[in-house]
N, C-alpha and C positions, 0 to 999 in steps of 0.2 A: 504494500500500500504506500502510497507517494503523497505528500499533502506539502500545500505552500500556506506560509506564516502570511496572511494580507490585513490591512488597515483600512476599516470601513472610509469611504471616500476616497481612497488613494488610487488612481488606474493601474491593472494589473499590468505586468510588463506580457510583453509579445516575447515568440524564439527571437528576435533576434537581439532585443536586448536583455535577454536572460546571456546569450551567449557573450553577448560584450562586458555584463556587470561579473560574468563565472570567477573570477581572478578576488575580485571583491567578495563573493558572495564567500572564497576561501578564506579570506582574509578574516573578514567574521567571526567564523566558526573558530577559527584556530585563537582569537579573542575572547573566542565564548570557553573553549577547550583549557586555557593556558592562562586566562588572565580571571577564574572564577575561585569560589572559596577555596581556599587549600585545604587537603586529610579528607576531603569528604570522599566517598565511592559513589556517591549516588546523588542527583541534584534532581529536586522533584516541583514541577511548574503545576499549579491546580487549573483547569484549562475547561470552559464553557465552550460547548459546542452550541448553535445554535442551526436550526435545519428547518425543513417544511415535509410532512408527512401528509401528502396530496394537500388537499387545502388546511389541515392544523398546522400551524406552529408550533417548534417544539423542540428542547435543550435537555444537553445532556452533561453531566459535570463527571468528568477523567481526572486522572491525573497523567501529565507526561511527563516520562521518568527520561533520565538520561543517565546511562553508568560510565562511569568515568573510566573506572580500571578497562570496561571494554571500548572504550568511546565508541557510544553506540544508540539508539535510545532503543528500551527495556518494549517486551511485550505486555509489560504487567500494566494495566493503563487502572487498575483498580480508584478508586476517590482516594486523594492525600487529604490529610488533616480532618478539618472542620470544614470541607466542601460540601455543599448540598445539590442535589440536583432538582 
């Protein structure tokens, strides 16, 4: 499964500035990878999904895990914390 991080309001990008911003989008990550809390294994984002189920409205509360020792993110997308859905 593939998914892009987008900002309500913001235009998505097209292929072909995905291809030109690629360089960047490493740069990021290796930010995100290298420049987060130290000694942790595991960095857990609580993450509102919001969708349409034919015509209802309707949200869903994950958590997105990312493990460090694998840099990776985790299958376990179970609720962090005090999330609700």
């Amino acid at each position: 499964m593939s998914f892009e991080v987008i900002e309500v309001g913001v235009p998505q990008l097209n292929a072909k500035d995905w291809e030109r911003t690629k360089d960047t989008q490493k740069n990021l990550l290796d930010l995100f990878l290298y420049d987060g809390p130290k000694g942790l294994m595991r960095l857990d984002y609580p993450l509102i999904s919001h969708f349409m189920d034919g015509d209802d409205p309707c949200s869903q509360a994950f958590c997105l895990r990312f493990e460090m020792d694998r840099i990776r993110f985790s299958a376990d997308t179970t609720p962090c914390g005090n999330l609700s859905s």
